[in-house]
C-alpha positions as CSV (number, residue, x, y, z in Angstrom):
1,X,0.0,0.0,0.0
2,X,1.3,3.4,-0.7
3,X,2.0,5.8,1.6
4,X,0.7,9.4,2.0
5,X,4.3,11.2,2.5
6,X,5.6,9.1,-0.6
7,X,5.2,10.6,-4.4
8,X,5.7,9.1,-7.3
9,X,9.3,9.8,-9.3
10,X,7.6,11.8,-12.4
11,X,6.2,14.4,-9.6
12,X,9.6,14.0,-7.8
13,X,11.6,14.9,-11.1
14,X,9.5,17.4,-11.7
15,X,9.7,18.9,-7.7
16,X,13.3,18.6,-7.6
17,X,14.8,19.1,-11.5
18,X,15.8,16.2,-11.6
19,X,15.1,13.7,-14.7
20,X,13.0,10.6,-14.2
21,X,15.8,8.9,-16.0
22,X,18.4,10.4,-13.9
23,X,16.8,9.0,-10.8
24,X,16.3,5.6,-12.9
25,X,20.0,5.9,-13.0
26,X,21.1,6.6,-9.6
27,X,19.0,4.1,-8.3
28,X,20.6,1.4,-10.1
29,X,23.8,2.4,-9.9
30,X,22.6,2.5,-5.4
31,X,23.5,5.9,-5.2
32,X,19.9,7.6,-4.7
33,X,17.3,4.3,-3.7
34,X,13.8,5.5,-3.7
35,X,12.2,5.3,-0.9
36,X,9.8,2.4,-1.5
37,X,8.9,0.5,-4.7
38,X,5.7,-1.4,-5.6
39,X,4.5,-4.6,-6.9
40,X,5.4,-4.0,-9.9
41,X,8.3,-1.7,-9.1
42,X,7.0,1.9,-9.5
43,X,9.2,4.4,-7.6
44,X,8.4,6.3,-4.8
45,X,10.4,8.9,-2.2
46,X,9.6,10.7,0.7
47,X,9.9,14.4,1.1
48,X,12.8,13.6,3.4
49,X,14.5,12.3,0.6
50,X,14.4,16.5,-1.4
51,X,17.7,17.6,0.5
52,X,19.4,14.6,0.0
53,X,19.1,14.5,-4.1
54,X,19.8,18.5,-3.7
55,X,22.9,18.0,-2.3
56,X,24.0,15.2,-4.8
57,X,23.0,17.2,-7.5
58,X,25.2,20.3,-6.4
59,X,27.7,18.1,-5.9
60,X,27.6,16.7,-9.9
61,X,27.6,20.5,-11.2
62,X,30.5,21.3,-9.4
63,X,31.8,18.6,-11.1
64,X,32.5,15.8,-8.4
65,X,32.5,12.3,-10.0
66,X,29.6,10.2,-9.2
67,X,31.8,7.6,-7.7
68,X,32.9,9.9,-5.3
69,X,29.1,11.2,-4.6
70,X,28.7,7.8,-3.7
71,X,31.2,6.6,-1.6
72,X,30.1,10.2,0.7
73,X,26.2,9.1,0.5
74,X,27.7,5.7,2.0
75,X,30.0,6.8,4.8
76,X,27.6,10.0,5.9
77,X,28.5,12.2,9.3
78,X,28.5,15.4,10.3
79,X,32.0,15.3,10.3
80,X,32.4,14.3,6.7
81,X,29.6,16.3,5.3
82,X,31.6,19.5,7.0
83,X,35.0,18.5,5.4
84,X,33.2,17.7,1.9
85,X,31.1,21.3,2.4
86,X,34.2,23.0,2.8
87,X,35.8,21.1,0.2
88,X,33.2,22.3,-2.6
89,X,33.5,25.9,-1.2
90,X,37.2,25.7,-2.4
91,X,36.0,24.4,-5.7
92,X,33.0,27.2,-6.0
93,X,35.6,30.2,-5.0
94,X,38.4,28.9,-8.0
95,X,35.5,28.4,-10.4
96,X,34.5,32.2,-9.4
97,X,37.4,33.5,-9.7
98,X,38.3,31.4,-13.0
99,X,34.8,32.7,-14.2
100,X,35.8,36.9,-13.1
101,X,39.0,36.1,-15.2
102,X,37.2,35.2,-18.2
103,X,34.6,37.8,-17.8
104,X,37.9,40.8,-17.8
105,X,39.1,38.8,-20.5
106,X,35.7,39.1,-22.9
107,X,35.5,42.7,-22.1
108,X,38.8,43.7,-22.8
109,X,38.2,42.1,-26.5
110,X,35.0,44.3,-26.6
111,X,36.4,47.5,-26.0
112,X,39.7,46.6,-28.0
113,X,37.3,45.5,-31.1
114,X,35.4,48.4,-30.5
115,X,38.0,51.0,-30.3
116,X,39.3,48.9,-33.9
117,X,36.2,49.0,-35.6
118,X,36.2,53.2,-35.5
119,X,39.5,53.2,-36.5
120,X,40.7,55.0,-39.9
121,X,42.8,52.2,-41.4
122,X,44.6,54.3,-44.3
123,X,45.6,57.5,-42.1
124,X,49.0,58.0,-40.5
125,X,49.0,59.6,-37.8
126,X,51.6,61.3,-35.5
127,X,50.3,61.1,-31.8
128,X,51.5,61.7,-28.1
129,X,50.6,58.2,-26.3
130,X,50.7,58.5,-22.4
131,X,52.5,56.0,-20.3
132,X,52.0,52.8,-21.3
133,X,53.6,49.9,-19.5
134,X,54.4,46.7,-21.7
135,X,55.9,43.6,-20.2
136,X,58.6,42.2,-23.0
137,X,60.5,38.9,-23.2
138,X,64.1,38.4,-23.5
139,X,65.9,38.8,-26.3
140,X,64.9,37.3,-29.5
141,X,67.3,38.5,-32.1
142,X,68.4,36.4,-35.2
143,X,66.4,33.6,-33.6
144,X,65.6,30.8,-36.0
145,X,61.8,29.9,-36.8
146,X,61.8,27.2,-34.2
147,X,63.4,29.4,-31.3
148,X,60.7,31.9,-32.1
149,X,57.7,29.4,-31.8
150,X,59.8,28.3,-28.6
151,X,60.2,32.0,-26.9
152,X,56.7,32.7,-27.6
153,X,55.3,29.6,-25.5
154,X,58.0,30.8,-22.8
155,X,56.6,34.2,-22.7
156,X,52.9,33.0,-22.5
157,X,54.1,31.0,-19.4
158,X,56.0,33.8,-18.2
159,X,52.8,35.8,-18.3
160,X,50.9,33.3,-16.3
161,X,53.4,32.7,-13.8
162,X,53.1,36.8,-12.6
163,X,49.4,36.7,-13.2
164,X,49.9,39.1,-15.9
165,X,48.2,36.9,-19.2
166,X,45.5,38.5,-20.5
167,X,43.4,39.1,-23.7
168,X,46.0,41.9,-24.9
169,X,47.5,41.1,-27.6
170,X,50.9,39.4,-27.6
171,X,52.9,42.1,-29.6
172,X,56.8,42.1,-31.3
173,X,59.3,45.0,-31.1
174,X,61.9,45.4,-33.6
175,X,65.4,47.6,-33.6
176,X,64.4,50.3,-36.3
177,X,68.1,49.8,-37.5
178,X,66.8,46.4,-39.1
179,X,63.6,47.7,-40.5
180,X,65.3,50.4,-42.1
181,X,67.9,47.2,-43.5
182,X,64.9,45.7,-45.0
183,X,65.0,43.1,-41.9
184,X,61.4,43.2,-41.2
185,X,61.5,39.7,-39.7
186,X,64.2,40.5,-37.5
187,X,62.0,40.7,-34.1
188,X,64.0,41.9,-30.7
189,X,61.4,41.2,-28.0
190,X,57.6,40.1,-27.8
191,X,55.7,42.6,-25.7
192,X,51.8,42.6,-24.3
193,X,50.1,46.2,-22.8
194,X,50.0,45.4,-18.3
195,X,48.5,47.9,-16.6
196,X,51.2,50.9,-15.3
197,X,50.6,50.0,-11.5
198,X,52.4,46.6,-12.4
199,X,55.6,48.2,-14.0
200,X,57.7,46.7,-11.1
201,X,58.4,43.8,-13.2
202,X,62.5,43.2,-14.5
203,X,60.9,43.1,-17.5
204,X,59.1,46.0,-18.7
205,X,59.7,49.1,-20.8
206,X,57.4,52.4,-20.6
207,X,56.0,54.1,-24.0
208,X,55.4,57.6,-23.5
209,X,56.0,60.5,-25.9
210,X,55.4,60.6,-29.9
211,X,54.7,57.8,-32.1
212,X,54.0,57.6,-35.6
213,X,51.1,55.2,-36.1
214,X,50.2,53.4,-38.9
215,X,48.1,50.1,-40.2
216,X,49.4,47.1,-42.6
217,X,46.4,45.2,-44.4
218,X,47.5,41.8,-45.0
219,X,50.0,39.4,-44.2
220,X,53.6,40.2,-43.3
221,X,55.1,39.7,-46.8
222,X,54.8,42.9,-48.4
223,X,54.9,44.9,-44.9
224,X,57.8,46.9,-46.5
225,X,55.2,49.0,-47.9
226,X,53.5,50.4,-45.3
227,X,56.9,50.9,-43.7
228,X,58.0,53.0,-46.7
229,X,55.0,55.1,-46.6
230,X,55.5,56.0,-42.9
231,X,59.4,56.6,-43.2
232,X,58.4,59.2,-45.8
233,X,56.2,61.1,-43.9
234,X,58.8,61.3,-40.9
235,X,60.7,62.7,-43.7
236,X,57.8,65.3,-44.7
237,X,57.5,66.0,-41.1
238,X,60.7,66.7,-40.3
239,X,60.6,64.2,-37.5
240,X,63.6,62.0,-35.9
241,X,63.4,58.5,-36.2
242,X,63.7,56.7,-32.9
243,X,65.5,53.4,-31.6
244,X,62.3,50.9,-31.7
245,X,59.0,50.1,-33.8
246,X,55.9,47.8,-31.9
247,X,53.8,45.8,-33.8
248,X,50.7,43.7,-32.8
249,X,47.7,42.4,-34.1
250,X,44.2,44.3,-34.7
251,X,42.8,41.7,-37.2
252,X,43.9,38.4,-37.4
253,X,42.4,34.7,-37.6
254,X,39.9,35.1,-34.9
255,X,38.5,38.5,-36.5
256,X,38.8,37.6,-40.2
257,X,38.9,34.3,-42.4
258,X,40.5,35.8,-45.1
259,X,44.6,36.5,-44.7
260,X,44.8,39.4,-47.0
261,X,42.2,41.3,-44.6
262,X,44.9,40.8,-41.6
263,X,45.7,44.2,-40.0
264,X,48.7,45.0,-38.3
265,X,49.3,48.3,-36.0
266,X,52.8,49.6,-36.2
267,X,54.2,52.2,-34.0
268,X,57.2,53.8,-34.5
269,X,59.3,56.1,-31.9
270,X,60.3,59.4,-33.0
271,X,61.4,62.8,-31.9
């Protein structure tokens, strides 16, 4: 005979979001037994039983392995439901702050896809940038293809290891002496934008001052071109060239499918 306190598992999924299969599952796998079965085998649970499947369920989206869920539901005690509590409170507070690190990550590629969708490709223009902290690598001169691939992953775990890797874009510095050698490839350092309060660092360098800025559309292999057209108007402005150009990224594979739309910021120190 059924008793009053007991409901049946569809009104139980449907009272505690959980499937009618998933309780099919757990209870023949013995980790959640209903609380009484018919004749003919219907499923039943108490109201008793709500805060138990709650907790199991937390437990699975925090992503604790049902084995483990199990082997708690089997050994339960005040004691070991404080230690597991505490245990998933850990968990919640890396997810959060796992989760608050993606969330500065997305809006820093909003505003920096923002700021590059206003922006007036075809113009050079000479401006005064504040102070600008970037954090560089060591360097990488006359480095061979592999040894660049190499110094690249070193500087992403480089970043990570100071907490400083972020959705900036990972950009190159070159000695102006090579670009005006027609070494375009030639990089010295790899650089990404911190914020100025972290300029403690060994590694860092501070932009302040004039820069002539310019954009590259398309792939490295005919950059000399845009170079040329910005060394002539330092010429027609009467301007002195300084020791290092910066280049990163505004458009590249994750922005555009086609190569030849690529755009490349280029900054060059003068006086």
């Amino acid at each position: 005979m059924q008793k009053i306190n007991q409901i049946p598992i569809s009104e139980f999924a449907s009272l505690t979001n959980v499937s009618r299969q998933t309780l099919i599952y757990y209870d023949k796998i013995n980790l959640f037994k209903p609380d009484y079965k018919n004749e003919i085998g219907y499923r039943y649970y108490s109201i008793k039983q709500i805060e138990l499947i709650s907790v199991i369920t937390l437990l699975k989206e925090l992503g604790m392995p049902l084995k483990e869920i199990k082997e708690y539901t089997q050994n339960k005690s005040p004691e070991h439901f404080l230690n597991l509590m505490y245990q998933q409170k850990k968990t919640i507070q890396e997810q959060k702050k796992h989760l608050e690190y993606n969330e500065m990550i997305i809006n820093d590629k909003i505003q920096l896809i923002k700021e590059a969708i206003q922006t007036p490709f075809d113009d050079i223009t000479l401006q005064e940038i504040e102070e600008t902290t970037f954090y560089i690598s060591d360097n990488i001169a006359n480095a061979s293809e592999l040894d660049f691939l190499i110094s690249i992953n070193q500087f992403i775990e480089e970043l990570k290891s100071h907490g400083l890797f972020s959705s900036q874009p990972i950009g190159i510095i070159s000695n102006m002496k090579d670009i005006l050698n027609g070494e375009y490839n030639n990089y010295s350092y790899l650089y990404v934008k911190i914020p100025n309060s972290k300029n403690h660092y060994t590694n860092t360098i501070t932009l302040k001052g004039q820069y002539l800025i310019g954009y590259h559309l398309g792939l490295d292999k005919n950059i000399e071109v845009t170079y040329s057209k910005m060394i002539k108007k330092i010429e027609e402005m009467d301007l002195k060239i300084g020791k290092y150009v910066y280049e990163e990224f505004v458009f590249d594979s994750v922005i555009k499918n086609n190569e030849n739309e690529y755009i490349t910021k280029i900054m060059i120190e003068v006086e």
